[in-house]
N, C-alpha and C positions, 0 to 999 in steps of 0.2 A: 398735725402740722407736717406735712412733706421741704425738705430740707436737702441745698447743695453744698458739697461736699468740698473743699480746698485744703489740702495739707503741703506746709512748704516743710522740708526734714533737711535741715542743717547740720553744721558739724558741730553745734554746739546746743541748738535748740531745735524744738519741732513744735510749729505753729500750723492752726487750726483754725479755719473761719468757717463758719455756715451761710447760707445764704437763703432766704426763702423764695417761693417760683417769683415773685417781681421783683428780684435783686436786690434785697433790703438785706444787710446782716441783722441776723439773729442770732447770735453767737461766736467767741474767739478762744481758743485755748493755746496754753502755752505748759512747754516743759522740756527738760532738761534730754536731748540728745542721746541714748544708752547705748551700750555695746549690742544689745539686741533694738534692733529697727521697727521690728513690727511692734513688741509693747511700747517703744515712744510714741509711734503712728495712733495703737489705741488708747493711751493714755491721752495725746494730745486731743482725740476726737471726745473720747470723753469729758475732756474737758469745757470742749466747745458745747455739746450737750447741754451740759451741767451750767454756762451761762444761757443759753437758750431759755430752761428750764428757772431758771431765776428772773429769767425776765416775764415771765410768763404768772411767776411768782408776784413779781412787784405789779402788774396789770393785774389781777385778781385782786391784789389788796386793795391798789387804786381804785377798784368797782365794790368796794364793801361799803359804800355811803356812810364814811365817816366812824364806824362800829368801831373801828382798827386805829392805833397812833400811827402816825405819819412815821415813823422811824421804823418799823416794824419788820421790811423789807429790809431793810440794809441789817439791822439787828440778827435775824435770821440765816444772812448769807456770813456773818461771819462767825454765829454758830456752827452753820455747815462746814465752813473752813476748819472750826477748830474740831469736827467728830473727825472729819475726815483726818487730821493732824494726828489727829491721837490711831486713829486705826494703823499709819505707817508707822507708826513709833513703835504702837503693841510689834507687827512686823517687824522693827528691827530691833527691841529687846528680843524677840521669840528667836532672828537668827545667829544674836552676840549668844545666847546663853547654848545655842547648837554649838556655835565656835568652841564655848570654855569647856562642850563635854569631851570635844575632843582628844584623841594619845596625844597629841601635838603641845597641848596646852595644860596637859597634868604639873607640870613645876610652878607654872604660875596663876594656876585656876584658885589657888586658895587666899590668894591677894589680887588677882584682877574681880573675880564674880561680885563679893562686896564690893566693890569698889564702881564696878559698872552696873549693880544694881541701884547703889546709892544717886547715882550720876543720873538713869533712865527715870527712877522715881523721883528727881526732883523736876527733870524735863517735863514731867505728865502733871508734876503741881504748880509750876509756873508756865505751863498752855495755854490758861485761860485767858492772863492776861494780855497774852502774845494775840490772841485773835477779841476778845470783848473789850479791852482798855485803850484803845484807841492809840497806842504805845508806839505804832506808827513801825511795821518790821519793814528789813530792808530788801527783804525779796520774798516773793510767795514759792519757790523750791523747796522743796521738804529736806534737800539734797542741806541746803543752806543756812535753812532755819535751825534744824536737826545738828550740823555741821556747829554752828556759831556755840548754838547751847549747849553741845557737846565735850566742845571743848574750853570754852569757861568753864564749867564744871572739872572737866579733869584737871586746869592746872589748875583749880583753887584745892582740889585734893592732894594732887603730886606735891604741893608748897608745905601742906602740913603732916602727909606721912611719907610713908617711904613706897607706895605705891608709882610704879614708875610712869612717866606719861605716855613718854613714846610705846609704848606695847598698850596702852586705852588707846591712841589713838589709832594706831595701828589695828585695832580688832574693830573700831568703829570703822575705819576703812575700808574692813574688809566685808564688815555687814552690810554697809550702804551698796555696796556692788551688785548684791543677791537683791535686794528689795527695792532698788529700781531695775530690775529687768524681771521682773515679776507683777502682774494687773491683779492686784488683790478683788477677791471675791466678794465685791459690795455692790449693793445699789443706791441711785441718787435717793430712794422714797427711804430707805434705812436712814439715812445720815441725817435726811431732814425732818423723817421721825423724833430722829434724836433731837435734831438740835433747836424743834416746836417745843421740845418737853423740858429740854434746860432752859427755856427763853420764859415759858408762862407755866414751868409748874408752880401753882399760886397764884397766878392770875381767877379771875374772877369767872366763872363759868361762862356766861355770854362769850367774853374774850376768848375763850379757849376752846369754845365751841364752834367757832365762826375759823378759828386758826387751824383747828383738825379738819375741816371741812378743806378749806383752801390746799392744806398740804396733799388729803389726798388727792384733791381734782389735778394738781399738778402738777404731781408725783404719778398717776395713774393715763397722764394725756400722752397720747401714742404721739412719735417722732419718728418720721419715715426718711430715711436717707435715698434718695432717688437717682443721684447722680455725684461721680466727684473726678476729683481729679487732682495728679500730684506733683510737684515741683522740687527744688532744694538742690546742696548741695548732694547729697545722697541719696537722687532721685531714681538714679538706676537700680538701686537695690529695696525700692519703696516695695509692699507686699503688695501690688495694685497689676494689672494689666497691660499690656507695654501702651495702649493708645490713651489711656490715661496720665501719662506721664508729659508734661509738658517743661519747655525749656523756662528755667529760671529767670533770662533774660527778659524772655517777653510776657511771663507771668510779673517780675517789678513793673515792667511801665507801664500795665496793662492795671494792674493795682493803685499805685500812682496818682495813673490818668483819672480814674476812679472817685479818687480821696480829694485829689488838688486837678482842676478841670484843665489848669493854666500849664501843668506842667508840661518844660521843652526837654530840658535835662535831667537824668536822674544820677544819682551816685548810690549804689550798696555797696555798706561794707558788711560783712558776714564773718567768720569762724574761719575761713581758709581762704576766702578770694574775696577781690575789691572787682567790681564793675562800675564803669562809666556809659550811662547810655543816653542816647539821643533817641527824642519822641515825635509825632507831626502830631498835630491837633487831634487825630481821633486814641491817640495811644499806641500806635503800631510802632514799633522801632523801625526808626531808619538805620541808627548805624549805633557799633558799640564798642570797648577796649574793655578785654580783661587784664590784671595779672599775671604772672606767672605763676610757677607751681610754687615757689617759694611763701610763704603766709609771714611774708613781715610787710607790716600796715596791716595786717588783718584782726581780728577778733582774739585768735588764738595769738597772736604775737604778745595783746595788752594779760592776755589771760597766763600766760610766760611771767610774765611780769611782775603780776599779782601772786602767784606762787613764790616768786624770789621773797617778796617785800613778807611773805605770809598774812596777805589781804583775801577778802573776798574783789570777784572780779568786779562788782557792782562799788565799791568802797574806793575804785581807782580813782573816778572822772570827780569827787566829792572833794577829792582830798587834792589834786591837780588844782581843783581851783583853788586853793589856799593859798598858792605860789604866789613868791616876792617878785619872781623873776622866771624867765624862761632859759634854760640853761642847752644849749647847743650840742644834741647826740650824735655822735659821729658814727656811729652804726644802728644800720635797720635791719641789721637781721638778727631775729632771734634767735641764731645759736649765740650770737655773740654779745646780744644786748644784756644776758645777765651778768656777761664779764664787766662789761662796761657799767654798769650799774652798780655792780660792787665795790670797780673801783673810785664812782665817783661818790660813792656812800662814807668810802674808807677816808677819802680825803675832806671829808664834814660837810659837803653840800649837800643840804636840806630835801628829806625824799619828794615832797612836795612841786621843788624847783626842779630836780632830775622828770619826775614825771610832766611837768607841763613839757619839757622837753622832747619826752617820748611820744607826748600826744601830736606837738606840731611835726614832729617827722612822719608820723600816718599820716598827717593831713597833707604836708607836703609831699609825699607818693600819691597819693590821691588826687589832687591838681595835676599831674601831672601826667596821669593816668587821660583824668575829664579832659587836658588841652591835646591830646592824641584821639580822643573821641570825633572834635567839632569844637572843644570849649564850651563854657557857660552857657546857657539863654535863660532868660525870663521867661518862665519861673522855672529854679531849680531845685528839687525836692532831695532829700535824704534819706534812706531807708537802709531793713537792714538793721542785725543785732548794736552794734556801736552807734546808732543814733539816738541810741537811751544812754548814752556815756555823754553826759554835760559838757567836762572838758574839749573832748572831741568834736562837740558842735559848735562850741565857743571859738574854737581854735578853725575851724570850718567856715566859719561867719568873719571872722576877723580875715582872713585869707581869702575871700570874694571880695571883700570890699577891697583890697589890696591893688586884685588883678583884674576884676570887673567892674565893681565904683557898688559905691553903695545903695543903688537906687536896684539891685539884683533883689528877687524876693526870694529868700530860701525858707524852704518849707521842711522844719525839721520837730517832730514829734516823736513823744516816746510810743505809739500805737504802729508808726510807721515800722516796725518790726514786723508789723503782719501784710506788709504789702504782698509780697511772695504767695501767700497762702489766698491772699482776697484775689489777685489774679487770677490762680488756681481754680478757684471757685466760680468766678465769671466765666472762662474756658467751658469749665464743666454745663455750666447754664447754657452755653449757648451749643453742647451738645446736645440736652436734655430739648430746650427748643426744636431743634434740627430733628428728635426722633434718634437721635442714634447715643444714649446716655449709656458710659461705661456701667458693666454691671458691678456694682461693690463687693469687695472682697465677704468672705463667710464669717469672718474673725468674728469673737464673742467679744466685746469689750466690757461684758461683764463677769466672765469666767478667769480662771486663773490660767496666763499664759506657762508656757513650759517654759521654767528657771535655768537659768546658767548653773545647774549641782555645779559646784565646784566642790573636791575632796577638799576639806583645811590639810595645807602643809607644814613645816617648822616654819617656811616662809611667811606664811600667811599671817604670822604672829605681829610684825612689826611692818610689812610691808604691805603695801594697795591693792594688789593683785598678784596674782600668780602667773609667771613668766611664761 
C-alpha cells in the first residue's frame, strides 16, 4: 500500500493522518509533543502506521468466512496496545533503576529502589486490565496512564511507610523525560506477535492457525510513504524539507472542508494560539484572526490549570461540567489565573464552579477573536486540541446560540483534532498528483533515536528536569 503523509506538530501534541493515492484515510496517530521534535514526528507516524496496519488487520478477518469470532479485531488491537504498554514501562523501570545507581542518589537509593520496584511491578500486574477489561482509561499517553498509576501507587506507599513521596515522584519525573524522547526499538509484527499469542494461547488449533497466518500477512505487507507534508504549531523546526511545510491556517480549513463540506467558519484552539478562520466553498481561506503571543484562552492556559488543581488535563472539561454555577474570572492570563484560582478556592467556591468559569472566558476570547475575523457562518466547525475538552464545546454552543441564534450548525468532534494533519496530507496529494511529491525524511522510525543522556544531578532527585 503506498501512503500520504500529513503531520500537524503542536505545542502539546503531534498528530498523524495517512492517506491512500484516492484520498481515503488510512490511518491517524497521535502523541504527546517532546522536547525532541523529530522522535514526536516518528512516533506520531508510527502511530499512524500502526492504525493503518490494524485496519488492514480487521479486513483480513472480515474475509476469513466466518472461521474467526466477530470480536477478534478489536480483541487483538488492545492486546497490541497493552504489549506495547508494557515495553515503555520495562523502558521506564530500566531508566528509574539507572537513576538510583547514581552518586546523586546513594542516601536515598536504599528506601526509594524497593519502593519503586514495588510501585513498577504492581503497574505491569494491573496492565492487563487497563487494556483487556474494558475499564474504559482516560487517555491512551503512556505519559498519562504511566503518570496516574504511578502515582496512586506511590501515595498509597508514602500513607503507610515513611518512604517519601515527593522524591518517587520526582525520580518518575525525571525518567519519563528520557523515555519519551527516545523511539524504542520494536516493530508493529513483534507486538502483535505478542499480543496473537496472549489472545488464543489455548485456543483451538484451526483458530490459531487461521490467526498466525493473518498476523503474519499483515504484519509482513509493505507500506510505502510516497509523499508528505508538515504543519503545526512547530512546523519550522519539523525534521522535513522547507517545501513541505505548509501554514497551519490553510492546512485547518483545508481539513475541515474535508470532514464537514458545509463548512464557512472555523475556530482552532491549540496549545499556544487560538485562530479564527473564514472559508469559501472550496476550502481556500479567504480571511483569518489570530491571537497574540500571549497563550491565555489557549490549550496551554487550561493545561496551567490542571497542574494548579493537580489534575490530568483531560479530567478538566469532566469535572466543569459538574458545576452548579458558572462563577465570573476576572483574569485571563495565565500568569495570573493561578492566583486567582487559589484565591477563589481559598474562599470555599466549589473547584468545579471556578472551572466552568475559566472555560467561558476561553470561550469568550474566542468569539471575539471569530467577530474580528467576519463572524459566524453556517456552518461553523471546531478544531484543534480543546475540542475534545466537553466543557469547552458546551460553553462554545451555548455562546452561538447567544450571538448567532440557534439555527448555527456547529460541528464539533473529538477527531477534529486531526484536522491540521488531514490538511497536511491533502497538500501533500496534491503535490504527489502534480509530480512534484516532497521526498521523506531518511529517519528510521523503527530504530532508536538519539536520547536526551542527561547526567542525573542532586536536582534531579525531586525535581522534573534539569535546569
Amino acid at each position: 500500500m503506498r501512503v500520504i503523509v500529513g503531520i500537524d506538530l503542536g505545542s502539546t501534541t503531534t498528530k498523524a493522518v495517512l492517506l491512500d493515492e484516492q484520498g481515503e484515510i488510512v490511518g491517524r496517530g497521535i502523541t504527546n509533543s517532546r522536547s525532541n521534535y523529530e522522535v514526536a514526528c516518528a512516533v506520531a507516524r508510527r502511530e499512524a502506521l500502526t492504525a493503518a496496519r490494524m485496519s488492514m488487520l480487521r479486513r483480513a478477518i472480515d474475509l476469513a468466512d466466518g472461521m474467526i469470532e466477530q470480536d477478534v479485531a478489536a480483541r487483538l488491537s488492545d492486546a497490541f496496545r497493552l504489549e506495547v504498554y508494557l515495553g515503555e514501562l520495562a523502558a521506564l523501570a530500566a531508566r528509574i533503576y539507572q537513576l538510583l545507581d547514581h552518586v546523586f542518589m546513594a542516601p536515598f537509593k536504599s528506601v526509594l529502589e524497593p519502593a519503586a520496584s514495588q510501585i513498577l511491578d504492581t503497574m505491569a500486574a494491573n496492565a492487563p486490565a487497563l487494556f483487556l477489561d474494558d475499564t474504559g482509561r482516560k487517555s491512551d499517553f503512556f505519559r498519562d496512564i504511566a503518570g496516574a498509576a504511578f502515582t496512586s501507587e506511590a501515595e498509597r506507599l508514602a500513607a503507610r511507610s515513611d518512604v517519601p513521596f515527593d522524591r518517587l515522584i520526582g525520580l518518575f519525573d525525571r525518567a519519563i523525560l528520557d523515555v519519551e524522547t527516545t523511539v524504542r526499538n520494536e516493530t508493529f509484527a513483534d507486538n502483535l506477535k505478542m499480543a496473537a499469542e496472549r489472545i488464543f494461547t489455548g485456543a483451538d488449533s484451526v483458530t490459531h492457525a487461521v490467526i498466525s497466518r493473518i498476523v503474519l500477512e499483515v504484519a509482513e505487507s509493505p507500506i510505502e510513504e510516497v509523499a508528505f507534508s508538515g504543519t503545526g504549531y512547530g512546523r519550522q523546526t519539523l525534521p522535513f524539507p522547507k517545501a513541505a511545510v505548509r501554514s497551519e491556517i490553510l492546512c485547518h480549513g483545508r481539513g475541515a472542508h474535508r470532514v464537514f463540506p458545509g463548512t464557512k467558519t472555523v475556530l482552532d484552539i491549540g496549545g499556544q494560539d487560538t485562530k479564527a478562520i473564514q472559508i469559501d466553498e472550496n476550502g481556500v481561506v479567504t480571511s483569518f484572526q489570530m491571537n497574540d503571543r500571549c497563550a491565555a484562552g489557549c490549550g496551554r492556559y487550561l493545561g496551567y490549570i490542571a497542574d494548579e488543581l493537580n489534575l490530568g488535563l483531560h479530567e478538566l472539561g469532566p469535572l466543569a461540567l459538574k458545576a452548579d454555577k458558572v462563577i465570573r474570572v476576572n483574569s485571563t492570563c495565565t500568569v495570573f489565573a493561578g492566583a486567582e484560582l487559589r484565591e477563589r478556592l481559598a474562599l470555599g467556591q466549589k473547584r468545579e464552579d471556578v472551572l466552568a468559569g475559566l472555560h467561558r472566558s476561553i470561550m469568550l476570547r474566542a468569539m471575539s477573536l471569530l467577530a474580528r475575523s467576519g463572524g459566524i457562518r453556517d456552518e461553523f466547525t471546531f478544531t484543534g486540541g480543546v475540542c475534545k475538552n466537553p466543557m469547552a464545546t458546551k460553553m462554545l454552543r451555548e455562546l452561538v446560540d447567544a450571538n448567532y441564534g440557534v439555527d448555527v450548525t456547529l460541528n464539533a468532534h473529538p477527531d477534529s483534532i486531526y484536522m491540521g494533519a488531514l490538511g497536511a496530507a491533502m497538500f501533500a496529494l496534491d503535490d504527489l498528483r502534480a509530480g512534484k511529491a516532497n521526498i521523506l525524511p531518511t529517519y528510521d522510525i523503527d530504530a532508536t533515536a538519539k536520547s536526551l543522556d542527561h547526567t542525573a544531578c542532586s536536582g534531579c532527585i525531586t525535581a522534573a528536569s534539569c535546569d
